[in-house]
C-alpha positions as CSV (number, residue, x, y, z in Angstrom):
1,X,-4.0,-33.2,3.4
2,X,-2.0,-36.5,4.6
3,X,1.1,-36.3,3.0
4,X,3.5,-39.6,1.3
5,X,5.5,-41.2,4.9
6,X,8.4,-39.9,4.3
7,X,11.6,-41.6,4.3
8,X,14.6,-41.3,7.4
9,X,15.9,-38.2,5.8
10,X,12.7,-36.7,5.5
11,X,11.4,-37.3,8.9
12,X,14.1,-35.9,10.3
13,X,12.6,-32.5,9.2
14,X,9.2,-33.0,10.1
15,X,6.6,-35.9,10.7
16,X,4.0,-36.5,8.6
17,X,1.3,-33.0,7.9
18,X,-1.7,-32.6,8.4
19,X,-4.0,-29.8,7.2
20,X,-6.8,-28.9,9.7
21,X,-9.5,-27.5,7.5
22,X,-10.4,-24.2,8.2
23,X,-13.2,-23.4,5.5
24,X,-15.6,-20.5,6.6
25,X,-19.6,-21.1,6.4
26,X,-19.4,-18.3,3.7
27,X,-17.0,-16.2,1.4
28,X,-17.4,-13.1,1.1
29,X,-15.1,-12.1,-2.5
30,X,-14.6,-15.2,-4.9
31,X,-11.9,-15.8,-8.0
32,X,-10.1,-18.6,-9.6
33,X,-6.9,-17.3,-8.7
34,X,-6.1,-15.0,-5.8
35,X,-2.6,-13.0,-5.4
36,X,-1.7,-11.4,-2.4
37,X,0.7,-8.8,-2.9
38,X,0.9,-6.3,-5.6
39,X,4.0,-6.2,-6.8
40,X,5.6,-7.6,-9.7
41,X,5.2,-11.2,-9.0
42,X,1.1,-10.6,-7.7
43,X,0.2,-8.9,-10.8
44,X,2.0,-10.8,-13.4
45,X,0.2,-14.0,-11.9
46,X,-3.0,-12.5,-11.9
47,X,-2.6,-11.1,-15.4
48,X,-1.7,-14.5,-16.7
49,X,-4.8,-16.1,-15.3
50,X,-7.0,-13.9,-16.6
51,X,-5.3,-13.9,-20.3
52,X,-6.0,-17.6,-19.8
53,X,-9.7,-17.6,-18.7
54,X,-9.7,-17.3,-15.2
55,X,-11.2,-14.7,-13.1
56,X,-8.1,-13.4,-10.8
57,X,-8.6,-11.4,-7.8
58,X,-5.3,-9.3,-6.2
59,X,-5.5,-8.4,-2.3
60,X,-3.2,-5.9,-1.3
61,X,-2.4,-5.1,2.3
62,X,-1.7,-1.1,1.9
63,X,-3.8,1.7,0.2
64,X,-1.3,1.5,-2.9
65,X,-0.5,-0.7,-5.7
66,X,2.9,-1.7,-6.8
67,X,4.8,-2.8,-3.6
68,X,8.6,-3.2,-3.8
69,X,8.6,-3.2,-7.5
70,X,7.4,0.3,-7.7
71,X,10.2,1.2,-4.9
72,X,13.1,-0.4,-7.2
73,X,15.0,0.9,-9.8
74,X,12.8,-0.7,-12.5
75,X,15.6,-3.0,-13.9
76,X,15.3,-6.3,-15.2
77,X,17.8,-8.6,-15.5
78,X,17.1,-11.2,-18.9
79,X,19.9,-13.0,-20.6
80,X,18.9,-13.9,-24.0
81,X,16.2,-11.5,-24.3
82,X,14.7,-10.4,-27.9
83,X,15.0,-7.0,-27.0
84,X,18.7,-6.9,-27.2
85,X,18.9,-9.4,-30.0
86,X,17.2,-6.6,-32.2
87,X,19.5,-4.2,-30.9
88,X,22.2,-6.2,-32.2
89,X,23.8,-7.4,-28.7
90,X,24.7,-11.0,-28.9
91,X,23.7,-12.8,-26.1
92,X,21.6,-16.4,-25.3
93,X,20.3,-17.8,-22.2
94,X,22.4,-20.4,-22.3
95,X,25.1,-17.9,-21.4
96,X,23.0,-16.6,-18.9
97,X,22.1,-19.9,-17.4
98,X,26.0,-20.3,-16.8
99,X,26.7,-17.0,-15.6
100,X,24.4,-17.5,-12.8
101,X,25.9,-20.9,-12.2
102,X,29.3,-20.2,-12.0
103,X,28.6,-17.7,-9.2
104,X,26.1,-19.3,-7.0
105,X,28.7,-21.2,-5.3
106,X,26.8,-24.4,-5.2
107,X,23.5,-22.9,-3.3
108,X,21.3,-22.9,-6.4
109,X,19.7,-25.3,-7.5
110,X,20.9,-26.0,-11.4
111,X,17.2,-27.0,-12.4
112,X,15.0,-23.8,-10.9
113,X,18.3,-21.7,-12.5
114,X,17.5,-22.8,-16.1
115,X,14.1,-22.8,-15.7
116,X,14.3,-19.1,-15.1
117,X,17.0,-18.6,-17.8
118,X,14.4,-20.6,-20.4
119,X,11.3,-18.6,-19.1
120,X,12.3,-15.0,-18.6
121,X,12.8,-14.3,-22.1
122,X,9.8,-15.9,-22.7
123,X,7.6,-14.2,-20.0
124,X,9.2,-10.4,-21.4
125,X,8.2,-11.0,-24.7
126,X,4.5,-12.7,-23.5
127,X,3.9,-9.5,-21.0
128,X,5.0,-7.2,-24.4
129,X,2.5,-9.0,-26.6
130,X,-0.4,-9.5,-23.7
131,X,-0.4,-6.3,-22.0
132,X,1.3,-4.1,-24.4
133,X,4.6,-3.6,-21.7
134,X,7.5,-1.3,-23.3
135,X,11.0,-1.8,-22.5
136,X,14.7,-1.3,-23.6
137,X,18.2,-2.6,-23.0
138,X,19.8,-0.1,-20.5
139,X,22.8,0.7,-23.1
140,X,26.5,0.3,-21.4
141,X,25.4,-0.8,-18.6
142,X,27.0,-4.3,-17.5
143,X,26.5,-7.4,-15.6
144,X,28.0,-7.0,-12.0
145,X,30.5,-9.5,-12.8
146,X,31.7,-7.7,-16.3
147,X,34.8,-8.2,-17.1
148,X,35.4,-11.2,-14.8
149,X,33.4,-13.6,-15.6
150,X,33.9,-15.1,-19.2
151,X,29.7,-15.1,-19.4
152,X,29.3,-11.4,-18.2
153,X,28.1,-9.4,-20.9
154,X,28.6,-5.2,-21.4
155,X,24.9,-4.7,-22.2
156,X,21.6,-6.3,-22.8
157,X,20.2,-8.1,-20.1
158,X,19.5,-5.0,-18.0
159,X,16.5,-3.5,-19.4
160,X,13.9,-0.4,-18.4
161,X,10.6,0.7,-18.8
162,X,10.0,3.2,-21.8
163,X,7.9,5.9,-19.7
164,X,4.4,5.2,-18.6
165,X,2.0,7.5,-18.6
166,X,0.0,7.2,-15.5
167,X,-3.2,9.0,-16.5
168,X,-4.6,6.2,-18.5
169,X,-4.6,4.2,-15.1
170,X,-7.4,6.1,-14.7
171,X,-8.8,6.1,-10.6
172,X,-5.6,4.0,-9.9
173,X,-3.3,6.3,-10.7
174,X,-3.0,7.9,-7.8
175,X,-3.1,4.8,-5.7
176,X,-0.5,3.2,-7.8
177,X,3.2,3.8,-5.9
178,X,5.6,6.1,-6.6
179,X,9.1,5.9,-4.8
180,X,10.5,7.9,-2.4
181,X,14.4,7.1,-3.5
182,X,15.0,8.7,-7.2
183,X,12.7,11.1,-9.7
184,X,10.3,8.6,-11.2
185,X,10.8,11.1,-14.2
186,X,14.3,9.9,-15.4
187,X,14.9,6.6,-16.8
188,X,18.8,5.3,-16.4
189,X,19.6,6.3,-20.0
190,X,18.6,10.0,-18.7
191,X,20.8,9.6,-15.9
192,X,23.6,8.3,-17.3
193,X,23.8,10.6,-20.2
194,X,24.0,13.6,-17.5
195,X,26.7,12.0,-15.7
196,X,25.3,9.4,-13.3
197,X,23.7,9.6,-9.8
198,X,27.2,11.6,-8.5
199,X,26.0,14.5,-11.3
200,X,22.3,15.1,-10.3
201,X,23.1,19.0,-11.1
202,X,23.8,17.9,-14.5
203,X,20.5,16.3,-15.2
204,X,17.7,17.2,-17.6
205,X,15.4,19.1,-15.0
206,X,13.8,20.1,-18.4
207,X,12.8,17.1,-18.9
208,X,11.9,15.8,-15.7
209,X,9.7,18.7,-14.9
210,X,8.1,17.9,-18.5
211,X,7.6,14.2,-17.7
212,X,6.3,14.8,-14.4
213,X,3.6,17.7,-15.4
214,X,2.2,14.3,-17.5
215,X,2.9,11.9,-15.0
216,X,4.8,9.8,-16.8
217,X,6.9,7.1,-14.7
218,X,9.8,5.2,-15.6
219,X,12.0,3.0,-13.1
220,X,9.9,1.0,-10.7
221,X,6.9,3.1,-10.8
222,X,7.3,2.6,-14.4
223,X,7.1,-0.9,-14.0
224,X,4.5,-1.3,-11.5
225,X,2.2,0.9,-13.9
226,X,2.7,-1.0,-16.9
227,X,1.3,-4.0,-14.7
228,X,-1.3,-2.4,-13.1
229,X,-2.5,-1.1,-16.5
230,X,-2.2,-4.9,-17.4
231,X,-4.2,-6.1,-14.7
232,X,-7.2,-3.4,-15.1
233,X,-7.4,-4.5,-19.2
234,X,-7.8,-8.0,-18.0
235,X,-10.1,-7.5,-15.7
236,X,-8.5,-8.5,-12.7
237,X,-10.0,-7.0,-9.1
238,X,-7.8,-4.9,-7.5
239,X,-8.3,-4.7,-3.6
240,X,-6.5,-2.6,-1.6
241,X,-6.5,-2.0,1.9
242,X,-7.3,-5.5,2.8
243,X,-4.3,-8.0,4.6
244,X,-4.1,-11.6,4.2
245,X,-4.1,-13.0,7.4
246,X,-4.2,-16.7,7.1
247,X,-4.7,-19.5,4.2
248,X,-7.9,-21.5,4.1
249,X,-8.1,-25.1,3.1
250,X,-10.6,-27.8,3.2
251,X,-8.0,-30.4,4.4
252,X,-6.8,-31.3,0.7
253,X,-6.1,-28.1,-1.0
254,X,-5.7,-24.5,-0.1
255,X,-8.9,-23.0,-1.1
256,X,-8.6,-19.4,-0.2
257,X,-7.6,-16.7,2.2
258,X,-8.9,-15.2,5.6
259,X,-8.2,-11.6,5.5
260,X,-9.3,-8.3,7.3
261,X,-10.0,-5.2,6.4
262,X,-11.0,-2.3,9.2
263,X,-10.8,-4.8,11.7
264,X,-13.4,-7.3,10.1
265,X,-12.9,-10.6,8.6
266,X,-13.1,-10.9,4.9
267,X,-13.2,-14.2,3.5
268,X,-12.1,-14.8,-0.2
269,X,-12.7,-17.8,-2.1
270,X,-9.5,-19.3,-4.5
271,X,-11.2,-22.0,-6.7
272,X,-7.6,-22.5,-8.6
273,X,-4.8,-21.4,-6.4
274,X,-3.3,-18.6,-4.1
275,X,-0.2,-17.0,-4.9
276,X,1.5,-15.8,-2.4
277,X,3.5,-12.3,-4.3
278,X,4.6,-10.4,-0.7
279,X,8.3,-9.7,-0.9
280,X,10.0,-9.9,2.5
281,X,10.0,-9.7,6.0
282,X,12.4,-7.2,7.0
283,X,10.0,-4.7,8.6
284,X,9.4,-7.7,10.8
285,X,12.7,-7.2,13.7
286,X,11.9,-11.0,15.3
287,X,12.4,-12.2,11.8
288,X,14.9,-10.0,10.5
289,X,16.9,-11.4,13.6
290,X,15.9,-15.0,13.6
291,X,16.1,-15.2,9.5
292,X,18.9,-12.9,8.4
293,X,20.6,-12.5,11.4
294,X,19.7,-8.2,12.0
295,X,19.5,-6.9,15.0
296,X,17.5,-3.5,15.2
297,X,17.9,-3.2,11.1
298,X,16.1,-0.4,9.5
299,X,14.6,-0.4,6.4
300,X,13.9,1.0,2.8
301,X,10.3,0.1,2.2
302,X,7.4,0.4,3.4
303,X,5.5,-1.0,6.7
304,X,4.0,-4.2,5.1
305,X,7.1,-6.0,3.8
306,X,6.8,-7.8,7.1
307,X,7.3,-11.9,6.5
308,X,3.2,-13.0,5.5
309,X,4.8,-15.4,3.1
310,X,6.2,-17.3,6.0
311,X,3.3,-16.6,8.8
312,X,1.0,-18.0,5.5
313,X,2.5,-20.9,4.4
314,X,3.9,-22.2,7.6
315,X,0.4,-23.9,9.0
316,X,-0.1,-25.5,5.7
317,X,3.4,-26.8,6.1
318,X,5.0,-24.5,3.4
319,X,9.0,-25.1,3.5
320,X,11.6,-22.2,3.6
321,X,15.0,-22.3,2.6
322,X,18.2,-19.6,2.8
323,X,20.6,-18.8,0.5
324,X,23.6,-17.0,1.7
325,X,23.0,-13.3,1.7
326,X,24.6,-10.1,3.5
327,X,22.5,-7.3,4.9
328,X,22.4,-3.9,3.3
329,X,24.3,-0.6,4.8
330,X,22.4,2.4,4.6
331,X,21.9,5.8,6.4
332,X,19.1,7.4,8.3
333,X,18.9,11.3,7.0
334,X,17.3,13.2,10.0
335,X,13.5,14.0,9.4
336,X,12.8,11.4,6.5
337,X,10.0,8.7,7.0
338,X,8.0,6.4,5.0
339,X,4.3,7.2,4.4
340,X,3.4,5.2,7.7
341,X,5.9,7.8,10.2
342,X,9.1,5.3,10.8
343,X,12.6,6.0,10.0
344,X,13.1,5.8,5.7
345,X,16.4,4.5,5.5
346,X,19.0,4.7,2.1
347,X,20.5,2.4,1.1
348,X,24.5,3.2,1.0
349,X,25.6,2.1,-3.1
350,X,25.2,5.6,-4.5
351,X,27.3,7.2,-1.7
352,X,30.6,4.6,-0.6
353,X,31.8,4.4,-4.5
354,X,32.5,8.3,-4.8
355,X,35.7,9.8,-5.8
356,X,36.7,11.4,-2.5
357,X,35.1,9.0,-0.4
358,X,36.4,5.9,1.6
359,X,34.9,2.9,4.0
360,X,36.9,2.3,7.4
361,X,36.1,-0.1,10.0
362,X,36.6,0.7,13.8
363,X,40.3,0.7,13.4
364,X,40.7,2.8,10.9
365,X,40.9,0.7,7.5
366,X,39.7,0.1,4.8
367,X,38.1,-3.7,4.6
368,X,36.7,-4.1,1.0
369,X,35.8,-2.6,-2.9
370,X,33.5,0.2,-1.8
371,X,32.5,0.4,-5.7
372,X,30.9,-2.8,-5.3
373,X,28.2,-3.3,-3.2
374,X,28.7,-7.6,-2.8
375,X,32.1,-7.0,-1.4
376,X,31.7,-3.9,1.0
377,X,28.6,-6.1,2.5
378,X,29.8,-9.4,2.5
379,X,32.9,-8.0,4.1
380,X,31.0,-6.1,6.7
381,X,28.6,-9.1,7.8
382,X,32.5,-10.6,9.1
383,X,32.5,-12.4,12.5
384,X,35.9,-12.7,14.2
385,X,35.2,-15.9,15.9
386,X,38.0,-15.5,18.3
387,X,36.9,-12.6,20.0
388,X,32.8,-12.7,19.3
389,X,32.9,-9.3,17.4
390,X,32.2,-8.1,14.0
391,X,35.5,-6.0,13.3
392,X,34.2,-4.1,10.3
393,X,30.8,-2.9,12.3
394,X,30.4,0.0,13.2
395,X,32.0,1.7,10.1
396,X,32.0,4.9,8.2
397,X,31.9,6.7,5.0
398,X,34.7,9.2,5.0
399,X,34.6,11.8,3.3
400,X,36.6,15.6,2.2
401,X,35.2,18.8,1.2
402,X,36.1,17.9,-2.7
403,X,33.0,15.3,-2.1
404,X,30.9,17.6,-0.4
405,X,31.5,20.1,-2.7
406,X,31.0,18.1,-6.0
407,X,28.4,15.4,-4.8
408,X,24.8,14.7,-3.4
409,X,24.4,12.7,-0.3
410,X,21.2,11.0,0.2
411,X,18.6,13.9,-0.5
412,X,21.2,16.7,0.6
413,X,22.7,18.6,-2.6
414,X,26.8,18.8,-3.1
415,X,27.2,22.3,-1.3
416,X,24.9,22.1,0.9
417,X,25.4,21.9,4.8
418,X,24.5,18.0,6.1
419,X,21.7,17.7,8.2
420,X,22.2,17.9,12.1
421,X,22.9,14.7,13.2
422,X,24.2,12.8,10.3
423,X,27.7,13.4,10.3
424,X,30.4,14.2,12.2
425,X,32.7,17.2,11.1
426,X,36.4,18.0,11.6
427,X,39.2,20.2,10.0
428,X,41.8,17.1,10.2
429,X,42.3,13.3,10.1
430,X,43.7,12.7,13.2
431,X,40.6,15.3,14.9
432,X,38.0,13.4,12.7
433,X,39.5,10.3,13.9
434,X,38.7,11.4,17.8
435,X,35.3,12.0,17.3
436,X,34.6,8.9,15.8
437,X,36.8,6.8,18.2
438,X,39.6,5.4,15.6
439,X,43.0,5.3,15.9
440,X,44.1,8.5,14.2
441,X,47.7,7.0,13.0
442,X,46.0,4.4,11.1
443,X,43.1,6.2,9.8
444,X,45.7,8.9,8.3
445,X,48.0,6.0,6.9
446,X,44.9,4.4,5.5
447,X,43.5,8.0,3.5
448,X,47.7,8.2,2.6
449,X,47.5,4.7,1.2
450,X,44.4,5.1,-0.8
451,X,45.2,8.1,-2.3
452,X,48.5,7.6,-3.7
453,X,46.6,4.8,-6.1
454,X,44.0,7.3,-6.4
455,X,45.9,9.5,-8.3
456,X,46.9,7.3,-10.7
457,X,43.4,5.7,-10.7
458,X,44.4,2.5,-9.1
459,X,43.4,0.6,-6.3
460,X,45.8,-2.3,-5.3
461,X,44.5,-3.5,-2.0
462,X,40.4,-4.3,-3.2
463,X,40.9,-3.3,-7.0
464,X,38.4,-0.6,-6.7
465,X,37.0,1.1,-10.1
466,X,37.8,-2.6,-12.0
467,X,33.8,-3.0,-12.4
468,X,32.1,-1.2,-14.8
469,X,28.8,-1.9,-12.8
470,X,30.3,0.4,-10.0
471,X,31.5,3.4,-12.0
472,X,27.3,4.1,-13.5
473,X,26.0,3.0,-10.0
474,X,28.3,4.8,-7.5
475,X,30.8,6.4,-9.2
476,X,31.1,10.0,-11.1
477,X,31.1,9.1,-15.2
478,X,32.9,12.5,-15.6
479,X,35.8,12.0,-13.0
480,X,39.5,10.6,-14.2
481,X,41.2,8.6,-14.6
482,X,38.9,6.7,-12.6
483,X,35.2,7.4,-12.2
484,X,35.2,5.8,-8.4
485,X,38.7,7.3,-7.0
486,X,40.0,10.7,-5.6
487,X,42.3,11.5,-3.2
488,X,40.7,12.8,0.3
489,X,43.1,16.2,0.9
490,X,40.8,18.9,1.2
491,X,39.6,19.6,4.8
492,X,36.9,19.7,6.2
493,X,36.3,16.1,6.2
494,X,33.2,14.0,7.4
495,X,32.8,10.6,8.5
496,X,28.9,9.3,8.4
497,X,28.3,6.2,10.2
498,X,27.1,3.3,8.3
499,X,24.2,0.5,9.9
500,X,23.0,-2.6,8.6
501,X,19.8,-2.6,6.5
502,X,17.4,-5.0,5.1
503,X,17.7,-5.7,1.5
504,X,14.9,-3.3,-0.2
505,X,12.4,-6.2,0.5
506,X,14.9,-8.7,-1.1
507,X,16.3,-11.2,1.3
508,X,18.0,-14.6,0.9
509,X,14.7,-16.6,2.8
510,X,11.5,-17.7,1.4
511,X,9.4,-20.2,0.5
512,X,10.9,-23.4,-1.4
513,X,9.1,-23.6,-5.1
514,X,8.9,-25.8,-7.9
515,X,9.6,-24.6,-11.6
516,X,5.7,-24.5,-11.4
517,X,5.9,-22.0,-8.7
518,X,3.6,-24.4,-6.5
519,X,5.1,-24.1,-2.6
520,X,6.5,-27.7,-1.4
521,X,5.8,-28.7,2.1
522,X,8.6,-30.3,3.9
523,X,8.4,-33.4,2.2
524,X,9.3,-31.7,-0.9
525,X,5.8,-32.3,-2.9
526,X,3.6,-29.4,-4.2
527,X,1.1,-28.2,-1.5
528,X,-2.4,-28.4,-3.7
529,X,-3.6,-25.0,-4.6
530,X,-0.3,-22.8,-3.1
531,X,1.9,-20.8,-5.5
532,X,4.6,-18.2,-4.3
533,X,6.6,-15.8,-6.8
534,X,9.0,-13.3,-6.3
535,X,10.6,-12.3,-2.7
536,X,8.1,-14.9,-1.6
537,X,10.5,-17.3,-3.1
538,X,13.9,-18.5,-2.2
539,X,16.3,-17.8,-4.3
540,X,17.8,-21.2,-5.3
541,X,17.4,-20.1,-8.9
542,X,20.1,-17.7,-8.6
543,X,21.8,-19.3,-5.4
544,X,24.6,-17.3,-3.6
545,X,24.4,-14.1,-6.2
546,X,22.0,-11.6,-6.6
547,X,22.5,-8.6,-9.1
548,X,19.9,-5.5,-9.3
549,X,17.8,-6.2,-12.1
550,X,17.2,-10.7,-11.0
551,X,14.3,-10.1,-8.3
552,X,12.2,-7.8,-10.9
553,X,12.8,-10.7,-13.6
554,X,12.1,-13.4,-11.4
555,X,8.8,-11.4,-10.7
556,X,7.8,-11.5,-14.2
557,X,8.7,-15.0,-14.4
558,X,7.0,-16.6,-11.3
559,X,4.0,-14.7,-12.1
560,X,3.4,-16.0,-15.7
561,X,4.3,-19.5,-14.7
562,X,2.2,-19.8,-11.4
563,X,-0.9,-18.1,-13.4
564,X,-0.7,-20.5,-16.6
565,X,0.1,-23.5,-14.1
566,X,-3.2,-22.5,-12.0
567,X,-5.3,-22.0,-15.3
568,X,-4.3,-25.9,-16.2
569,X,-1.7,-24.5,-19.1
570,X,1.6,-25.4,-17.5
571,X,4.9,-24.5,-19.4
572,X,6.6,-27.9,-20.5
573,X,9.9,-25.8,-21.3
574,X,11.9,-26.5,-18.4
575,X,10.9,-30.8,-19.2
576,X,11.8,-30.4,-22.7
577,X,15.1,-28.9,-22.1
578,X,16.2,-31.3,-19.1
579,X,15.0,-33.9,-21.6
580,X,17.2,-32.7,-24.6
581,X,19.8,-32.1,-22.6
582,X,20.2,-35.9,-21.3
């Protein structure tokens, strides 16, 4: 497809594209819309196409449905949502809308970031009516930005999955994911109410053991469920097992997909559109070093999160973008894989927050709020540019027995002996300080510092325990006076090394969109018969911020407006807004 000649600007980017058609003598599986990747953002689209008359097909590279929506925490992030208007929570999207403004530090793009505060609200309440999907606002739990942003609210635009139960999936529920990170028996009000992830002795085993003898799923295999359910009711072919391996078009429009499954080419016919629903790439190490700047990263999901939506769209000319974003921290626990035999990673939130627990840097100090995940990763992706280092890598959760004693670490139990390997172990400061190759002085005057505000629940050097988002997330709800600070006294003390991660299949790259969801080539106009939602998407509708709880929403949201753009029903929301608004 010969694109407009673009202007000076334009043709600095990239000459004029071409597509070579590449359409196969036959197809093999045919549907008006075809979604690869079966997360949030696949399913939705495929859901709305059907709802809207199309035949919708969903190709799915591993043996599972529910990709990195079923390995999340379930939470959706919608200002302005009904849900939380009925609960009596005042809120608008408007809010919303400027809430996610004032933090994108100028990296979003202020049209795609109302679009998505107009249409999430609209997309929950279409997938509640349309597929019969349950959810609730998470109570008490607060923006990340609550109290310091005037548009932050306490509660209402998380929400969670009431829970699912699986059986009525029928032969797909035991192909649908479940997650290797938390129960997918508790939902965060169950949590919560027995103390928060630093209490799992607390917790309602009762319950969970009751939950799980029916196989009913909250969080994101709670989620993913509720859509695969969706998509089975509509009638949308599920195929697993099958990779996309490159986009087919007749040199106009992109007209389907070349895939393979055991080895053979399978050729699948789009009539309306592909959407490309795949997450990221950071099982991919060129790319996760080229793209988000990770050397030898490891990872929290599974093996196919691995960068299709860029090998995809790229020779049809697709666009990507970045936003900025910082990578993960996590730790490796001895022995623990994914499904596929490499290393499953954690990722570090639940752990650096803890009362009894600090974050130092190779000399000793603290660099950042450990109860708040944007600062201790921001801080930690730091490049001293006059020696060619990154001062605050390597660097280490220290911790005392009081932690050990009190709290879980990754899968090991508070009490319990830390696997060989993980940690290091020492009766003192100054010796845990020599095995780890800090300067013991500072690393003592750094644990005397912090604990001195600890005691009086005070942190005057990162302001620690000031964001109710960190005390549920990381810190112990039953702990004063402050749920993310205690004193480090009691020997013996630990220190477990910290590495960067990718971002749970989130990353700050991806393919350039409209409020359509259609990709844009490089001269910014809509490639014909190409739609991306989800990770597949770069995040210019939330620009420089991210908060648990946007990529699920933006999911949801891409999906519903790719499928009713692709069945010829586009949403005219986002026009008539713009238009009001002028």
């Amino acid at each position: 497809m010969k694109k407009h000649s673009p202007d000076a600007a334009e043709t600095d980017l990239r000459e004029d594209f071409e597509m070579t058609p590449n359409v196969p003598a036959h197809w093999d599986l045919e549907a008006d819309l075809v979604a690869i990747g079966s997360g949030g953002g696949g399913l939705c689209a495929a859901i709305t196409a059907a709802d809207h008359g199309l035949s919708a097909l969903v190709l799915e590279a591993s043996d599972e449905l529910g990709g990195v929506t079923a390995y999340s925490m379930g939470e959706v992030w919608i200002p302005g949502n009904h849900l939380a208007v009925e609960a009596g929570i005042e809120d608008s999207m408007e809010s919303g809308f400027r809430y996610v403004h004032s933090l994108a530090m100028g990296y979003g793009e202020e049209a795609l970031m109302r679009n998505q505060a107009i249409h999430g609200p609209v997309a929950l309440k279409y997938f509640e009516e349309t597929i019969g999907l349950k959810m609730m606002p998470i109570a008490n739990f607060a923006d990340y930005y609550f109290p310091h942003n005037n548009d932050a609210t306490s509660e209402g635009r998380y929400l969670e999955v009431r829970p699912f139960p699986a059986e009525t999936l029928g032969e797909w529920q035991h192909k649908t994911r479940l997650s290797p990170h938390i129960p997918a028996g508790f939902t965060h009000q169950d949590i919560f109410g027995g103390g928060g992830l630093a209490n799992m002795l607390g917790w309602d085993y009762g319950l969970l053991a009751e939950r799980l003898e029916k196989d009913e799923r909250c969080i994101g295999p709670g989620l993913a469920a509720y859509y695969v359910k969706g998509a089975i009711d509509k009638g949308v072919d599920l195929q697993v097992g099958i990779s996309a391996e490159a986009l087919i078009n007749d040199g106009e429009r992109v007209v389907g997909v070349r895939a393979k499954r055991g080895g053979r080419d399978v050729f699948v016919k789009a009539r309306r559109g592909v959407v490309i629903a795949v997450s990221g790439f950071e099982r991919n190490k060129q790319l996760n070093k080229d793209l988000s700047l990770l050397i030898d990263a490891g990872s929290m999901v599974m093996g196919t999160v691995d960068g299709a939506a860029m090998r995809l769209a790229g020779p049809v000319g697709g666009r990507i973008a970045r936003v900025p974003d910082p990578p993960a921290l996590g730790v490796h626990i001895p022995g623990e894989e994914h499904d596929n035999g490499s290393p499953l990673w954690r990722g570090a939130i639940p752990l650096m927050g803890l009362p009894h627990t600090i974050v130092v840097n190779k000399a000793g100090k603290r660099f950042s709020n450990e109860a708040f995940y944007r600062s201790v990763y921001f801080a930690a992706d730091h490049i001293d540019g006059a020696t060619q280092t990154t001062p605050n890598l390597p660097c280490w959760i220290v911790l005392d027995g009081q932690a050990r004693a009190k709290y879980p670490f990754g899968s090991s139990m508070p009490g319990e002996d830390l696997p060989e390997g993980l940690s290091v172990k020492a009766n003192s400061i100054s010796e845990l300080a020599g095995k780890i190759g800090v300067d013991a002085q500072a690393l003592s005057d750094t644990i005397e510092r912090f604990n001195a505000g600890a005691e009086v629940g005070q942190d005057p050097d990162f302001k620690r325990g000031t964001f109710p988002w960190g005390a549920n997330m990381c810190g112990d709800l039953k702990h004063t006076p402050n749920p993310n600070l205690g004193a480090l006294r009691e020997a013996p003390f630990y220190a477990v090394e910290l590495k960067p991660i990718g971002g749970g299949g989130i990353s700050g790259t991806g393919l350039v969109a409209d409020q359509h969801c259609r990709v844009l080539g490089w001269d910014n106009k809509p490639i014909e018969g190409l739609y991306a939602a989800g990770g597949s998407v770069v995040r210019f509708d939330t620009g420089a911020v991210m908060q648990s709880g946007m990529s699920n929403a933006r999911g949801m949201t891409h999906g519903y407006l790719s499928g009713r753009h692709a069945a010829g029903q586009p949403s005219d929301l986002l026009e008539t807004a713009l238009g009001a608004s002028v």
